[in-house]
C-alpha positions in Angstrom: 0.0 0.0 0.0 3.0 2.4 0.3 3.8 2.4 -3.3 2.6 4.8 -5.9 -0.2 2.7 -7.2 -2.5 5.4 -9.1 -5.2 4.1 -6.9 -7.5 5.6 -3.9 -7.7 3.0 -1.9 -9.8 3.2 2.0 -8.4 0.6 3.9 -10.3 -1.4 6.7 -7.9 -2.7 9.6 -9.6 -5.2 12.2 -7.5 -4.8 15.0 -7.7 -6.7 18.4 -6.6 -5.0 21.7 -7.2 -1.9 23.2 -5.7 0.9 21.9 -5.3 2.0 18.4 -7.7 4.2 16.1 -11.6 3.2 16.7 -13.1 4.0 13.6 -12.0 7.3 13.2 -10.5 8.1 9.4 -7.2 8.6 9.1 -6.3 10.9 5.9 -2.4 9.9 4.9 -0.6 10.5 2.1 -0.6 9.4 -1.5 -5.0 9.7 -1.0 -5.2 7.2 1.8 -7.6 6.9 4.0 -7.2 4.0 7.0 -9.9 2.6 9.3 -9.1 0.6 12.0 -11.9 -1.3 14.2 -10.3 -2.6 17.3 -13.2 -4.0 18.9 -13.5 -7.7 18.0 -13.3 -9.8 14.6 -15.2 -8.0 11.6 -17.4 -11.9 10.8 -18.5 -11.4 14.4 -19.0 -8.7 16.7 -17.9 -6.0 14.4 -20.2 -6.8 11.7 -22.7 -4.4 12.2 -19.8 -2.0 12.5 -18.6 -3.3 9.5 -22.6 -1.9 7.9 -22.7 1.8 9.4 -18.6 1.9 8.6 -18.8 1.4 5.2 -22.5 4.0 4.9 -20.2 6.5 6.2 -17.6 6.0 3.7 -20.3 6.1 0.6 -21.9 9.5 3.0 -18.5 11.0 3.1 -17.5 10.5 -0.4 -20.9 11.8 -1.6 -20.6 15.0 0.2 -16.6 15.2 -0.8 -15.0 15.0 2.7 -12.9 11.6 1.6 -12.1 10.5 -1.9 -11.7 6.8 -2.5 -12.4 4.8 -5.3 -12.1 1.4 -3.4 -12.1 -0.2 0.1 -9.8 -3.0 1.1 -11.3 -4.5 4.4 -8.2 -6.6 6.3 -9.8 -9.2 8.7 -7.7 -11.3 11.5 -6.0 -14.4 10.8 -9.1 -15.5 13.0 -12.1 -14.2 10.9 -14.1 -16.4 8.5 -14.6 -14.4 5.7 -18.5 -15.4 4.8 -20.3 -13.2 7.0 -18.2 -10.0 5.4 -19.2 -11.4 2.2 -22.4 -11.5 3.0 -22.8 -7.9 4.2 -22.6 -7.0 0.4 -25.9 -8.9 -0.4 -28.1 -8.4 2.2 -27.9 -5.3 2.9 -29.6 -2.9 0.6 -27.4 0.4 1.0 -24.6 -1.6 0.6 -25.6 -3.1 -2.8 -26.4 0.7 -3.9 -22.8 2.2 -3.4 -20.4 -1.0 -3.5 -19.5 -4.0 -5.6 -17.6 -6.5 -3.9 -14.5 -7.6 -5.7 -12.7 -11.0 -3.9 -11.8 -12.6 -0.9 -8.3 -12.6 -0.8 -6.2 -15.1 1.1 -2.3 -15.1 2.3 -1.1 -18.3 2.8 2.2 -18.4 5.3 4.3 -21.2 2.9 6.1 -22.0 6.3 3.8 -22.7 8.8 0.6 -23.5 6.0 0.7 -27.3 6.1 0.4 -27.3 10.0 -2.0 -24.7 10.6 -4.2 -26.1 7.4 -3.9 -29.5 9.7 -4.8 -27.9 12.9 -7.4 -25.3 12.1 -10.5 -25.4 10.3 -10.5 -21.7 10.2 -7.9 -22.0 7.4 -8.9 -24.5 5.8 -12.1 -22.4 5.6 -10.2 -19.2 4.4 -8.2 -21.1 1.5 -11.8 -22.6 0.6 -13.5 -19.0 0.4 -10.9 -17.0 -1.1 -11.3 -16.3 -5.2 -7.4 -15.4 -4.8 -4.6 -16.9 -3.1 -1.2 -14.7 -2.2 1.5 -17.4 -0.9 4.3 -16.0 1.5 7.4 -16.9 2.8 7.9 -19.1 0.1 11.9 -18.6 -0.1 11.7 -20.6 3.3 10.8 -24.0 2.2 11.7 -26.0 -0.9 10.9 -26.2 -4.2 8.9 -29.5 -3.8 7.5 -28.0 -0.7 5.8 -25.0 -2.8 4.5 -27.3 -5.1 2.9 -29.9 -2.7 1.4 -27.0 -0.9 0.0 -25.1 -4.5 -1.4 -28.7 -5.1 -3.1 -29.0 -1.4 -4.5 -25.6 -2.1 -5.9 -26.5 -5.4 -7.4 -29.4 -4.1 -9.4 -27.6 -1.4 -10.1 -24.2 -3.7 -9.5 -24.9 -7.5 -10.8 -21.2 -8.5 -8.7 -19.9 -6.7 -5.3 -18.4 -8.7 -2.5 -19.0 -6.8 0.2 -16.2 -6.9 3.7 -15.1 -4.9 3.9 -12.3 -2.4 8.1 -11.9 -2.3 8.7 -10.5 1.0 5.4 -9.6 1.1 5.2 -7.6 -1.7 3.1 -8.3 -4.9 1.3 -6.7 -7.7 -1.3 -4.8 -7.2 -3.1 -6.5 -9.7 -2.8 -9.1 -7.9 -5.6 -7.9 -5.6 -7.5 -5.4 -7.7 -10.2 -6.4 -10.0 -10.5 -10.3 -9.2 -14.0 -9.8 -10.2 -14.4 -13.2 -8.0 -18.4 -12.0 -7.5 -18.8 -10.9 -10.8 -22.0 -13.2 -12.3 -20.7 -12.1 -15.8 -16.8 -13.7 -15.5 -16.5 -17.2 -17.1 -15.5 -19.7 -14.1 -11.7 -20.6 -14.2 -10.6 -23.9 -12.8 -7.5 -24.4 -12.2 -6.0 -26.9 -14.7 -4.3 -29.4 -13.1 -7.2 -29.7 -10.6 -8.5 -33.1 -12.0 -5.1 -34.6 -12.6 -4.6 -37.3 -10.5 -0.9 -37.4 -8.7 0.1 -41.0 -7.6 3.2 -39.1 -5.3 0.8 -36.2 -3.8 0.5 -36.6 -0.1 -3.2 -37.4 1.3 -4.8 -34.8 4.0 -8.0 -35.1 5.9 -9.3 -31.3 5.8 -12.5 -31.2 5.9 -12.7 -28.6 3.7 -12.8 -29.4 0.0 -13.7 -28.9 -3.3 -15.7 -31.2 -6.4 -16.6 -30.2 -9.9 -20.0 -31.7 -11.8 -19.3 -31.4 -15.5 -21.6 -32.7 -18.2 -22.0 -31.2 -22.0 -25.0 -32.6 -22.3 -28.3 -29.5 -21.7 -29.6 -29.3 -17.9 -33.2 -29.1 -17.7 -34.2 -25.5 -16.2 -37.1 -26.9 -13.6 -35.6 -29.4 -12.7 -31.9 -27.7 -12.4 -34.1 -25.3 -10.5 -35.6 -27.9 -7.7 -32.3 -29.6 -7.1 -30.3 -26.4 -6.6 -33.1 -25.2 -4.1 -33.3 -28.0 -2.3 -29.0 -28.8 -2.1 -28.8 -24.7 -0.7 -32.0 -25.7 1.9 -29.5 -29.3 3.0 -26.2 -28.2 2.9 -26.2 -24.4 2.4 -24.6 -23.9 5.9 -21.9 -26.3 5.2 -21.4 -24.7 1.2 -18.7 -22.1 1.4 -18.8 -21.0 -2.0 -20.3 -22.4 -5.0 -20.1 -21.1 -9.3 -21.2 -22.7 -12.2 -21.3 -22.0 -16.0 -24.3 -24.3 -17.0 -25.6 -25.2 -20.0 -29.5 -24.9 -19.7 -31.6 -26.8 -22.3 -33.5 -24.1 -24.2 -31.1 -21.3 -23.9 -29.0 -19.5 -26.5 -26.4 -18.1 -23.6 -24.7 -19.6 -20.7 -26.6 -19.8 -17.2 -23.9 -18.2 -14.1 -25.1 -19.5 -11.0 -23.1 -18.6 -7.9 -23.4 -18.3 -4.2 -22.4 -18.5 -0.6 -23.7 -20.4 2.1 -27.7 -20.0 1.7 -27.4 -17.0 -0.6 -27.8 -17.9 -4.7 -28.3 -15.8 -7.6 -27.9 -16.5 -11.1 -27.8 -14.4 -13.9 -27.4 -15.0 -18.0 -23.5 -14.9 -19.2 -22.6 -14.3 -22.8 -23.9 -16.8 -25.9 -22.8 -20.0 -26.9 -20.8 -19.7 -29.9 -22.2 -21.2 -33.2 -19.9 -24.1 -33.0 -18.8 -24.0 -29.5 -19.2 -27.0 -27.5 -21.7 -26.8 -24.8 -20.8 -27.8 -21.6 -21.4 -26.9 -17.7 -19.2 -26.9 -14.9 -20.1 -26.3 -11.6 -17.6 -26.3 -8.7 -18.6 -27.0 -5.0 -16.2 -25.9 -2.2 -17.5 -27.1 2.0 -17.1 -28.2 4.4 -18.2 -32.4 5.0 -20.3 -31.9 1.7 -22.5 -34.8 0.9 -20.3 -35.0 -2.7 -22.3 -38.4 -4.3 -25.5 -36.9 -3.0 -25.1 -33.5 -5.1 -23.3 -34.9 -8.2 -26.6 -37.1 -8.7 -29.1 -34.8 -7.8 -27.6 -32.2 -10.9 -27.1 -35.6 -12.9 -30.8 -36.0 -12.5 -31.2 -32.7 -14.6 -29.8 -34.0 -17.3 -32.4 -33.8 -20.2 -32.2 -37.1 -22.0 
């Protein structure tokens, strides 16, 4: 953030303790302007904070005391990143005066494979995020890094993976993920299906599973299973996007959500000659895999 990155950027800094800055703004140089909540985890305590902060940013820009152009909100290594995701949906001033981008992850290459075996807070992080920053990564080895970009990939494979060098990175990196965006075409990472004979085996519990099938998905029905999979297992869904190919339409059907929130929304045509085909990838915790792959195989118009 301290380099000259053409960008206004409002900054959102969760901070646990005492003292410090409580949601007060901060104007800095280079057209900074820093928040810091002190009072508790932004998914928790802080989220209604979180709600009247942000309506005093878009109340303060309108009336031209601060200029920003974005907002960057940093949780704890603590927070679960859904609730602040959800703030963006559900509540309606929100929706009017910002568009969230991604969840972003850093991943500590060091300590990652122990703390992604210990706690199911980041295993839950990895599993939300729409982009993955990995640290520290001159600390461990070559085969190291590439065990721990396949673990990752396994539990998120929409996620791109890329390096933070002493923590630095592109800023593009971070910016325009577009990771909400109903319009973007879903990216899986390509190795994600390849099966590894020498990768190492881990129980996290969370986890990720892709139904693909080029034959046309029958709206109703599509509908019913979708309805009833978010009613099951939406508390259990961290995220879930799919391009589908729905029998009877001309364009692609973009279906995302997270937890018991869904919307969908029409993408861009097929192509005369293009091969139809959906994809639709599934990232939870425990999730019922068989059980969901056959309920959308069960839209599959005949």
């Amino acid at each position: 953030m301290s380099v000259q990155h053409g960008h206004r950027i409002a900054v959102i800094e969760n901070e646990f303790g005492e003292e410090g800055i409580d949601n007060e703004l901060l104007v800095q140089d280079r057209d900074e302007q820093i928040i810091e909540m002190n009072n508790g985890c932004i998914c928790c305590t802080v989220r209604g904070d979180l709600i009247r902060i942000l309506n005093e940013l878009a109340a303060k820009k309108a009336d031209g005391r601060v200029k920003f152009d974005r907002v960057i909100i940093e949780t704890t290594g603590l927070a679960d990143p859904a609730p602040v995701a959800q703030t963006f949906f559900v509540d309606d001033d929100i929706r009017q005066n910002f568009i969230l981008d991604a969840i972003v992850t850093t991943v500590d290459a060091k300590h990652a494979p122990e703390q992604l075996d210990k706690h199911h807070e980041a295993q839950e992080q990895v599993g939300f995020a729409d982009r993955i920053l990995v640290t520290k990564s001159d600390l461990v080895s070559p085969e190291e890094l590439e065990e721990l970009h396949r673990r990752l990939r396994k539990i998120n494979p929409k996620a791109g993976i890329r390096e933070a060098i002493h923590g630095e990175t592109n800023i593009d990196n971070i910016l325009d993920i577009k990771g909400f965006n109903l319009d973007a075409i879903l990216e899986i990472e390509p190795d994600f299906l390849d099966e590894d004979a020498h990768a190492h085996t881990h129980d996290d519990h969370i986890a990720s599973f892709v139904f693909s099938e080029q034959r046309a998905l029958d709206p109703d029905r599509l509908e019913e299973v979708l309805a009833v999979v978010v009613e099951k297992f939406g508390t259990q869904l961290l995220r879930y996007k799919g391009v589908l190919n729905v029998d009877g339409m001309p364009h692609r059907i973009i279906v995302q959500g997270v937890h018991m929130l869904v919307g969908s929304a029409a993408g861009s045509a097929w192509g005369k000659n293009e091969t139809r085909q959906s994809k639709f990838v599934f990232i939870g915790h425990d999730l019922p895999k068989d059980i969901i792959l056959e309920g959308l195989m069960s839209c599959v118009v005949e």
